[in-house]
C-alpha positions, 0 to 999 in steps of 0.5 A, spaced: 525 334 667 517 334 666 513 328 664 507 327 660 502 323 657 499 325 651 501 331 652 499 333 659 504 334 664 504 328 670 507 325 676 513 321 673 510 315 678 505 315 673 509 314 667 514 309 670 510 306 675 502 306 674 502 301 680 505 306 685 498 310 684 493 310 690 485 309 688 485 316 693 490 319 690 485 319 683 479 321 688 482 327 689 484 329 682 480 336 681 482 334 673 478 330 670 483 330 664 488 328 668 484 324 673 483 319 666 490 319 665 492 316 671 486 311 671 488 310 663 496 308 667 492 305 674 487 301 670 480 301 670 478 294 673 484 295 678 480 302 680 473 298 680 476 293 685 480 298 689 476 304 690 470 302 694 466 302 688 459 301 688 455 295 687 449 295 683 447 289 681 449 281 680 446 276 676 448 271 672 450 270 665 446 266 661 451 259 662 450 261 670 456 265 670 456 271 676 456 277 673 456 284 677 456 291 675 459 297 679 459 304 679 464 309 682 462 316 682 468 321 679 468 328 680 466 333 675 465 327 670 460 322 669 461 315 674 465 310 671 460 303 670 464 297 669 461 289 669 465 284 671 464 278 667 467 271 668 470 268 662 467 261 659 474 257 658 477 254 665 486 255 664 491 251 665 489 250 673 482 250 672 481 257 674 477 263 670 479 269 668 475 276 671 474 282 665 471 288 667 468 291 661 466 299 661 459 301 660 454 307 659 454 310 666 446 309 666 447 302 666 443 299 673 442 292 672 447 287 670 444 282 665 442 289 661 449 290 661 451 284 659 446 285 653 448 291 652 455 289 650 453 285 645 449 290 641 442 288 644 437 290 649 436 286 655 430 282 652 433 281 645 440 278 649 439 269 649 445 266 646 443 259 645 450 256 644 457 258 647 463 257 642 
């Protein structure tokens, strides 16, 4: 029996328990086909927070939220760049819920980052109200 993602053929843990896989069972794929499956299947943020990824820089959102933006380098592929943003409504038990967002690799300084996500240079980004 063989098991593919999209064609390409996988470990079955990969398909049928994605949160079996290993962040250095990723490192050491040779693939980077097959490396973006498993990250795909892992998840991109799981992998920032369990891979020893880089930190580049931290900062604030302009509400005085922390923002970080981390890189880890992947072979034969460029580095996986994600910013690590804390959403601006509490839940139910006042906590705030953490998204990690993929940006352009060349990205270095956080609060760029952020403007970036919004179609906008660093020195254009100043929203003046959050809705």
């Amino acid at each position: 029996q063989r098991w593919l993602w999209r064609g390409i053929v996988v470990p079955q843990h990969v398909i049928e328990e994605p949160q079996t896989i290993a962040p250095e069972e990723i490192d050491a794929l040779a693939n980077a086909e097959v490396r973006r499956i498993y990250l795909e299947r892992y998840g991109f943020a799981n992998y920032i927070k369990n891979s020893n990824a880089k930190v580049l820089d931290v900062g604030k959102d302009p509400s005085g939220r922390p923002i970080s933006l981390y890189q880890k380098e992947l072979v034969d592929d460029e580095p996986l760049t994600m910013l690590r943003v804390v959403d601006a409504t509490p839940l139910a038990d006042g906590t705030r819920k953490e998204y990690f967002l993929r940006v352009p690799p060349t990205m270095t300084n956080a609060r760029a980052a952020l403007a970036w996500t919004w179609g906008k240079a660093a020195d254009e980004y100043a929203p003046r109200k959050e809705t």
